[in-house]
ZAMARGU-4260 file (C-alpha; in steps of 0.2 Angstrom, whole numbers, plus 5000, padded with zeros to 4 digits):
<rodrens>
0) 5005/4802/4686 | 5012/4811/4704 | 5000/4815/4714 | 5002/4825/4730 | 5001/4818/4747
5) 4988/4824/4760 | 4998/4835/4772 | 4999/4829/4790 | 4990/4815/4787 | 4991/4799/4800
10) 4978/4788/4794 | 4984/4774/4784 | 4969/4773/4771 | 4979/4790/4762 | 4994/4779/4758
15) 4981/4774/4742 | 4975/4792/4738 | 4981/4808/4734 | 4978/4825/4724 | 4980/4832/4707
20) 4993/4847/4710 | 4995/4865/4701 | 5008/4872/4695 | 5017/4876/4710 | 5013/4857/4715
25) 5001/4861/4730 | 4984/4853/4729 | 4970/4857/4716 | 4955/4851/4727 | 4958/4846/4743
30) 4939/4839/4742 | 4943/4827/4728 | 4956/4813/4731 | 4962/4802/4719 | 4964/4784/4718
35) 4983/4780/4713 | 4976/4763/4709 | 4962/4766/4697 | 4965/4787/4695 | 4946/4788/4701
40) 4941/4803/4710 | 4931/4800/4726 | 4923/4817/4734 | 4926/4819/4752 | 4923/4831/4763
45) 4934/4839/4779 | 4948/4827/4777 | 4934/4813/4780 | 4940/4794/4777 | 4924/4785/4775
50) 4922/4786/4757 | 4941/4783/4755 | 4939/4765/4764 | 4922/4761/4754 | 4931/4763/4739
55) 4942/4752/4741 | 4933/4738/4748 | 4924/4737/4734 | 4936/4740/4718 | 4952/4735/4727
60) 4948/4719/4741 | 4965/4716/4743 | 4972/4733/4745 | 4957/4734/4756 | 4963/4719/4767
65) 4980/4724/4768 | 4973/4743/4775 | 4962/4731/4788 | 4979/4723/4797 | 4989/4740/4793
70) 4971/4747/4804 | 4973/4733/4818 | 4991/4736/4820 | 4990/4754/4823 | 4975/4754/4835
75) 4984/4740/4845 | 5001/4751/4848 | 4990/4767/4851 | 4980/4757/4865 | 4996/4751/4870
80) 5002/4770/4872 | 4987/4776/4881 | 4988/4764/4894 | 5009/4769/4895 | 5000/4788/4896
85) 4989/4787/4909 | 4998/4777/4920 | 5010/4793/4920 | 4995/4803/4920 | 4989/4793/4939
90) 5007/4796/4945 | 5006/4813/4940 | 4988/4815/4949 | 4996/4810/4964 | 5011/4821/4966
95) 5000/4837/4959 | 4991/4831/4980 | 5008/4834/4989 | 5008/4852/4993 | 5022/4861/4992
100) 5032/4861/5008 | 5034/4879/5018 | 5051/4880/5020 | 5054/4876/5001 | 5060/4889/4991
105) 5043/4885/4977 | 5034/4889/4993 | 5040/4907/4999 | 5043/4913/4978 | 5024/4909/4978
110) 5021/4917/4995 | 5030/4932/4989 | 5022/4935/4973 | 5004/4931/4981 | 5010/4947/4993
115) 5014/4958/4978 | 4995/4954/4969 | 4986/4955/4987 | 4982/4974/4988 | 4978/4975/4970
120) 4962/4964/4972 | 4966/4949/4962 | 4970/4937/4973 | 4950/4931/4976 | 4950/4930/4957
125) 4968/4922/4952 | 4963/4906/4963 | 4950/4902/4953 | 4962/4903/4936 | 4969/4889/4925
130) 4984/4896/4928 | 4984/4893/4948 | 4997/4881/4954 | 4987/4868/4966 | 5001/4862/4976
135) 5004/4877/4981 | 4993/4882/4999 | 4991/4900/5003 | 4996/4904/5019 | 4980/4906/5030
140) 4966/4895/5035 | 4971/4879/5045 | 4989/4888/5044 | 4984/4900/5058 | 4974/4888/5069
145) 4987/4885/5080 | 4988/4902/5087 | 4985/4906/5102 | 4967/4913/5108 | 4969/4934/5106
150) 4965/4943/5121 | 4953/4955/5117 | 4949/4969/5133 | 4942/4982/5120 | 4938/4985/5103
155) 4939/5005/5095 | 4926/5007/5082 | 4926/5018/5068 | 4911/5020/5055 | 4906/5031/5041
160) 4895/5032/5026 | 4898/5033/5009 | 4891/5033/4992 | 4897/5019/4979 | 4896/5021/4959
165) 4880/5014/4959 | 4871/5028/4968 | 4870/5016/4984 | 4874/5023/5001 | 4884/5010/5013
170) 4889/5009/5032 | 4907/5006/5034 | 4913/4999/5052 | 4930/4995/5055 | 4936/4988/5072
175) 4954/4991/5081 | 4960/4982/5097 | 4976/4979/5106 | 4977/4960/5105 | 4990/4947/5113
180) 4997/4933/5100 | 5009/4922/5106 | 5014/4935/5121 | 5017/4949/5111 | 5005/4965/5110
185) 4998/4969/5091 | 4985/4982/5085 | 4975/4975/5072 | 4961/4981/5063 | 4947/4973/5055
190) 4932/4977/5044 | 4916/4972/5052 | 4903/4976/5041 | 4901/4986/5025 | 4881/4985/5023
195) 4868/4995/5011 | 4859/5006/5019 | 4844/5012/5013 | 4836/5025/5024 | 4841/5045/5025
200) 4857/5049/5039 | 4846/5053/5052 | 4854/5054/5069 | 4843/5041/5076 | 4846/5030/5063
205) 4865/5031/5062 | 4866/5028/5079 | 4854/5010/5075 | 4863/5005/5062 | 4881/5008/5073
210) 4872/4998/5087 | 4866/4984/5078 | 4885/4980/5070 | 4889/4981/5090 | 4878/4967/5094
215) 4879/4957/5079 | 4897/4956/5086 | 4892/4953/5102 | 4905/4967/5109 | 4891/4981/5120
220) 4903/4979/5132 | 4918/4985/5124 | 4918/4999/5115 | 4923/5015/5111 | 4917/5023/5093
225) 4926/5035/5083 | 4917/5044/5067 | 4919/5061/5056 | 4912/5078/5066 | 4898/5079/5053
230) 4880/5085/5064 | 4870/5068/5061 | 4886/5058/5066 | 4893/5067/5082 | 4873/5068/5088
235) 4872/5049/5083 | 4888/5047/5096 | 4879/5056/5109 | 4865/5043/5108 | 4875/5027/5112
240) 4884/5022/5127 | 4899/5021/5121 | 4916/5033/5122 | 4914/5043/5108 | 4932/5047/5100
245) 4928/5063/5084 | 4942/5058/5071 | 4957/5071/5072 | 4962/5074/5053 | 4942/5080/5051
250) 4942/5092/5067 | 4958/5099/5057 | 4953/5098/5038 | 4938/5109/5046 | 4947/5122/5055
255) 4961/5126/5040 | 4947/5124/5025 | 4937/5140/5036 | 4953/5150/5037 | 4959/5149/5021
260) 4942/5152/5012 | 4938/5166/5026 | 4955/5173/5028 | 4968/5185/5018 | 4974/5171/5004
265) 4957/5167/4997 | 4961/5179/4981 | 4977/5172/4981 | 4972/5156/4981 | 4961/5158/4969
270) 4974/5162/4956 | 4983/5149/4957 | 4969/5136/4955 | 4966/5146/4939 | 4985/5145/4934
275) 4984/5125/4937 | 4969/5123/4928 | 4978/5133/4913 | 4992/5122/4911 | 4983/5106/4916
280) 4967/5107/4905 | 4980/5113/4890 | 4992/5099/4882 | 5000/5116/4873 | 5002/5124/4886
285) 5008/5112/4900 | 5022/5106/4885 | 5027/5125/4885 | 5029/5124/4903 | 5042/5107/4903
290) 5051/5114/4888 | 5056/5130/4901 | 5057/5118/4914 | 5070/5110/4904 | 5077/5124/4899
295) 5081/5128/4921 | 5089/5110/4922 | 5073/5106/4932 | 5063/5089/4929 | 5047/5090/4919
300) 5034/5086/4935 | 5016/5096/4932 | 5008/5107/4942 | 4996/5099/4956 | 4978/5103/4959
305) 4971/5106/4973 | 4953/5099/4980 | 4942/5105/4992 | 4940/5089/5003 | 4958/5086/5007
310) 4965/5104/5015 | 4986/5098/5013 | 4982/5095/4994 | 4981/5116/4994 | 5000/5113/5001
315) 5005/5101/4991 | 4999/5114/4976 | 5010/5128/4981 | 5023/5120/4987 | 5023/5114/4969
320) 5020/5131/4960 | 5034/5138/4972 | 5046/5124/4966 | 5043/5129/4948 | 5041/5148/4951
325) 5051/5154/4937 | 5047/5142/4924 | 5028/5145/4928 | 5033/5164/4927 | 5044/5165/4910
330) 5028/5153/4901 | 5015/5166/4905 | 5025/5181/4901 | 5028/5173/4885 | 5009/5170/4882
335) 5006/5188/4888 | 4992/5180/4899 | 4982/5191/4914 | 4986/5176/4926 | 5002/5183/4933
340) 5005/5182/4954 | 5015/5199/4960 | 5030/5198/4971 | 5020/5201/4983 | 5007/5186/4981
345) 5021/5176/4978 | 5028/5180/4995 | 5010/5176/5004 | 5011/5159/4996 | 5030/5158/5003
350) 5021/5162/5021 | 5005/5150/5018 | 5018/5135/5013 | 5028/5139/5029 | 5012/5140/5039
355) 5004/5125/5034 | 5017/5113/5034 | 5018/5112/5054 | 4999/5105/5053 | 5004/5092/5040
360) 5016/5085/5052 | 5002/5084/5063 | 4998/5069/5052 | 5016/5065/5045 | 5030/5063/5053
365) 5047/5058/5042 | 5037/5054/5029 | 5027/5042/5040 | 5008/5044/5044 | 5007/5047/5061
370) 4989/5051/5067 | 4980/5040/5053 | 4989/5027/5055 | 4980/5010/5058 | 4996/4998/5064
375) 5002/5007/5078 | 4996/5018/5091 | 4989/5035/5088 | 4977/5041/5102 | 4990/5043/5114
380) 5000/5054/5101 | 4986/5067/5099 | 4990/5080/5115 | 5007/5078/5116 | 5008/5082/5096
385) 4996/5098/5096 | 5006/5105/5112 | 5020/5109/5100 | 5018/5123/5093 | 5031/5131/5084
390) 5031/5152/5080 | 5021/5149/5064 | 5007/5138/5069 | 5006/5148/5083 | 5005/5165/5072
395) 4991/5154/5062 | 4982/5149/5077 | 4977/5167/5078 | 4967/5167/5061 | 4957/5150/5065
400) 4956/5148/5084 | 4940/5152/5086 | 4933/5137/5074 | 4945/5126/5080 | 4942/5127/5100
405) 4924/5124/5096 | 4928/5108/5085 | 4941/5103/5099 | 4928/5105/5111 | 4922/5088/5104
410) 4938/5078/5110 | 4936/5067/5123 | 4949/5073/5135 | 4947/5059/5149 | 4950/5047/5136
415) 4965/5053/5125 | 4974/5059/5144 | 4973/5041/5148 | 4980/5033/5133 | 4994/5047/5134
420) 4999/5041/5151 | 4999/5024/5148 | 5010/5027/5132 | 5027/5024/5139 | 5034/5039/5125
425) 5022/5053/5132 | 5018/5047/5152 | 5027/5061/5159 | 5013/5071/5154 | 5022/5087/5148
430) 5008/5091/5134 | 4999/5094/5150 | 4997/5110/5161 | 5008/5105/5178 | 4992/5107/5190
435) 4981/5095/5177 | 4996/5081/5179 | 4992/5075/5195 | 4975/5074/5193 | 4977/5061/5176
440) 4987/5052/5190 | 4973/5052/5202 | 4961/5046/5187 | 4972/5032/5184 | 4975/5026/5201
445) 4954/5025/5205 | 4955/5015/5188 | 4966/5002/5195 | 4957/5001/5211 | 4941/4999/5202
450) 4936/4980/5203 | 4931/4974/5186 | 4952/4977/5181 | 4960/4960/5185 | 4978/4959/5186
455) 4988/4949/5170 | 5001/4936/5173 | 5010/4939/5156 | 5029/4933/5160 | 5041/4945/5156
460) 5060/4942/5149 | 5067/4958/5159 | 5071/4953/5176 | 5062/4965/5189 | 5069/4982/5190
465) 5074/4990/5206 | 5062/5002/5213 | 5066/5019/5211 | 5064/5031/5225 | 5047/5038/5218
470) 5042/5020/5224 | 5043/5027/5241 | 5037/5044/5240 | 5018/5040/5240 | 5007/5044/5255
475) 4997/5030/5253 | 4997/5013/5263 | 5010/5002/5258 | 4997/4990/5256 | 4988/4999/5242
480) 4991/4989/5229 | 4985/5004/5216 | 4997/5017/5222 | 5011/5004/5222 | 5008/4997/5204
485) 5008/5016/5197 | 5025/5022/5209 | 5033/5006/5200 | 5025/5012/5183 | 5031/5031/5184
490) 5049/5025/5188 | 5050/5018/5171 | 5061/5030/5160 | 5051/5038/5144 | 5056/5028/5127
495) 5058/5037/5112 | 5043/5043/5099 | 5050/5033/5086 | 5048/5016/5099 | 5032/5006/5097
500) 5022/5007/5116 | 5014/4991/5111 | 5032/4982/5110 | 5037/4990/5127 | 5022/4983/5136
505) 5023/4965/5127 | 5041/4965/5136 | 5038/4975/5152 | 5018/4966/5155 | 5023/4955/5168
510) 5034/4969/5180 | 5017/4979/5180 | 5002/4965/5182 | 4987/4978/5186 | 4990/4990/5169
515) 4990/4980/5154 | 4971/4978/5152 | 4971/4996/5155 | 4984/5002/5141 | 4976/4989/5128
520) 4960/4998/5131 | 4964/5014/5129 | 4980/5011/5117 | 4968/5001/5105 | 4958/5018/5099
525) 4963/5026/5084 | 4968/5044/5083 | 4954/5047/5067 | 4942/5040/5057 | 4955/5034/5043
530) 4955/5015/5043 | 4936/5016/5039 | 4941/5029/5025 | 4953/5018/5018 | 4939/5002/5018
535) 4929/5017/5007 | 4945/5019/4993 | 4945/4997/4994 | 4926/4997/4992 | 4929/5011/4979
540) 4938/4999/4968 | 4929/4983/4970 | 4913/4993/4964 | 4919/5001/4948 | 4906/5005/4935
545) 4909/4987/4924 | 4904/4979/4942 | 4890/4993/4947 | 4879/4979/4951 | 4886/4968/4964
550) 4873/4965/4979 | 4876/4973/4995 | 4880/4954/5002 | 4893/4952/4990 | 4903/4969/4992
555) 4902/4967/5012 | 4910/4951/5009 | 4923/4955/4996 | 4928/4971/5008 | 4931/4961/5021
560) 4939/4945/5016 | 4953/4956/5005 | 4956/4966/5020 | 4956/4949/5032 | 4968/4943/5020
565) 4981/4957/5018 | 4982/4955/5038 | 4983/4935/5039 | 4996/4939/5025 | 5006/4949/5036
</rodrens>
């Protein structure tokens, strides 16, 4: 009689056993092996071989004997591989230890792809994955011991609160500063805490919480702080010793939100969030709207909405309802709707965008952010920016003047005159009334006679320039080493917007010894509170609502090792 062979089967005992087959000769009973010598079934269970040898030892001794040395055999060349195995298996131990060398090519595709992951979040999570190659050693830690110590004069701070998912209120503080590395001039920025909070805004306590961050860091000495204009936080300000900076962008999100909800487009306005909101909250409709998009060769793009919080979001809206002006037109004349703009309201929204767009370069310039920016210098741009004014913003100025001189009333002009002098792109003061020049001079010059600035010995690659014949025109003693200093400075020619100040004094330090611990104190303070903002949107998407129940100690520290990273990654 044929019997069938257990499939994939490697022990040797199965060479005496099989199973009854069907018709299409596959197994009857995979349970219920046959002897091929005696035709008995013996029951067995998962493929189990005990029974199998028991019958044979006692019905077939020989058969059994012979399984016995087939057994032996078999176990002797398996031990024999297992020892070949893992003494590959050591090797392999050992060269899984040698990390992969940094000039390798393994090393920078790795480095790369680590880049591209970093400011998703998952990097803190992929290194704890299967998946992880160990030989590969991520570029920070021990790799960045052999800098050179930073030299740290002063540290900007900028802090707000926020609300997680959770219903939790947090203080974020960010720190900027102008720092030395290897001779050349960096800003970098750096989270310092992001803690719970767990008492009401109070003035008294904001300015307690800000202070405590201050000492825990050991900086008193240090800094200057920049925060949002809301009432709790500018009174907050008043109550610490430090230079208070109010963030730009909010002093300007505040002066346009009042004109445009109090002035002549409200209605207009108006409309057109209720035009959005037709097509947006309408899958029908906003397909009606693509198919006469398409039908004016014009790329299917929906309309944008705009949100209260975020004033050049309102542009952003009409500059995209202006773009799509017929299309939006033809698809409510053909739904007969009551939401149709008049020549007329489609003209005010021509002048609005025209206004408007001057104060979003306030903030972008060439597609590049320019006042929230948080690796390059931005305090020194804020005087020399809100001096132009071209015909519009000056026509606009007239409808919100009157909330905007009282939020600019808030500036620290000592401090942004300073940081705009020692910006080589706006030291010749132009931004600045003629008579008020000479006295940001005068400021500067006490500044370097002042005993607590000490003179840098930064070497320089530019030989020493000639003096100019400003050098010569001071009436102070030629022994005056403040007057001096500054006659050498002013003979330096202006560089351009687009040039980075921070490069021009890494090269320039050493031919001007008394400034640079001057221009990185004022230089390092940022233009607004955006680089504590953006710690909020990071914060925002480590707390999601699957995560709603992380501690405090473990966002603070997840905030600020994925920012530490991104700028050791750098």
């Amino acid at each position: 009689m044929d019997f069938v062979s257990k499939p994939h089967s490697t022990a040797p005992v199965w060479e005496y056993f099989g199973f009854k087959p069907n018709e299409r000769g596959e197994p009857i009973n995979v349970n219920e092996p046959v002897c091929r010598l005696c035709f008995k079934t013996v029951s067995t269970k998962a493929g189990n071989t005990t029974n199998l040898r028991s019958h044979l030892k006692h019905n077939h001794p020989a058969q059994f004997s012979e399984l016995k040395t087939k057994t032996s055999a078999g176990e002797g060349s398996s031990r024999a591989g297992e020892g070949s195995s893992r003494q590959v298996a050591i090797t392999d131990a050992f060269a899984r230890q040698c990390k992969y060398k940094r000039d390798s090519a393994k090393w920078r595709t790795l480095t790369d792809i680590a880049k591209e992951m970093l400011p998703d979040m998952r990097k803190m999570h992929l290194l704890k994955n299967k998946f992880q190659d160990n030989k590969y050693e991520i570029p920070f830690g021990s790799a960045y011991t052999s800098r050179k110590t930073m030299a740290i004069d002063c540290v900007a701070l900028t802090g707000d609160h926020w609300t997680s998912v959770s219903n939790s209120n947090y203080l974020g503080v960010t720190a900027q500063t102008v720092c030395v590395v290897n001779k050349v001039w960096q800003l970098a920025s750096f989270v310092l805490t992001v803690e719970k909070v767990n008492n009401r805004h109070y003035a008294v306590n904001c300015a307690d919480h800000f202070f405590s961050v201050v000492e825990s860091w050991k900086i008193e000495q240090k800094v200057t702080i920049g925060n949002d204009c809301a009432r709790n936080m500018m009174a907050a300000a008043r109550q610490l010793p430090f230079q208070h900076m109010p963030c730009v962008a909010h002093i300007l999100q505040r002066s346009i939100t009042v004109c445009l909800y109090s002035g002549a487009f409200n209605a207009v306005l108006a409309k057109c969030r209720k035009i959005v909101g037709h097509f947006r909250h309408s899958p029908a409709n906003i397909m009606e709207l693509y198919k006469e998009q398409r039908a004016l060769d014009q790329e299917n793009e929906p309309l944008i909405q705009d949100v209260s919080t975020r004033w050049n979001s309102t542009l952003f809206m009409i500059r995209r309802l202006l773009k799509n002006k017929e299309a939006v037109k033809a698809t409510l004349d053909k739904q007969r709707h009551k939401l149709v703009l008049s020549a007329a309201e489609w003209t005010k929204l021509e002048k609005l965008a025209a206004i408007l767009e001057p104060c979003r370069h306030v903030f972008l310039t060439a597609d590049t952010d320019l006042l929230g920016g948080e690796t390059y210098v931005s305090c020194s741009a804020v005087l020399p920016v809100s001096d132009e004014d071209s015909t519009y913003i000056v026509k606009f100025k007239t409808a919100f003047m009157k909330d905007l001189s009282k939020q600019k009333a808030a500036l620290n002009y000592d401090w942004l005159k300073m940081a705009t002098v020692l910006d080589p792109c706006f030291k010749d003061l132009k931004c600045l009334p003629r008579e008020e020049r000479e006295a940001v001079w005068k400021k500067l010059e006490e500044l370097l006679q002042d005993g607590s600035i000490k003179a840098t010995s930064e070497p320089t690659d530019e030989p020493p320039k000639k003096k100019g014949p400003l050098c010569f025109s001071s009436d102070s003693d030629s022994d005056d080493v403040g007057s001096n200093a500054l006659s050498l400075y002013k003979a330096e020619q202006t560089i351009s917007e687009t040039d980075c100040p921070l490069q021009w004094w890494s090269a320039h330090a050493g031919a001007h010894p008394q400034l640079p611990t001057l221009a990185r104190k004022y230089l390092a303070s940022p233009a607004t509170s955006v680089p504590c903002e953006r710690g909020f949107s990071l914060a925002g998407n480590i707390i999601q609502k699957k995560r709603a129940a992380l501690s405090s100690e473990n966002v603070n520290r997840l905030v600020c090792l994925i920012l530490l990273l991104a700028w050791l990654m750098e």
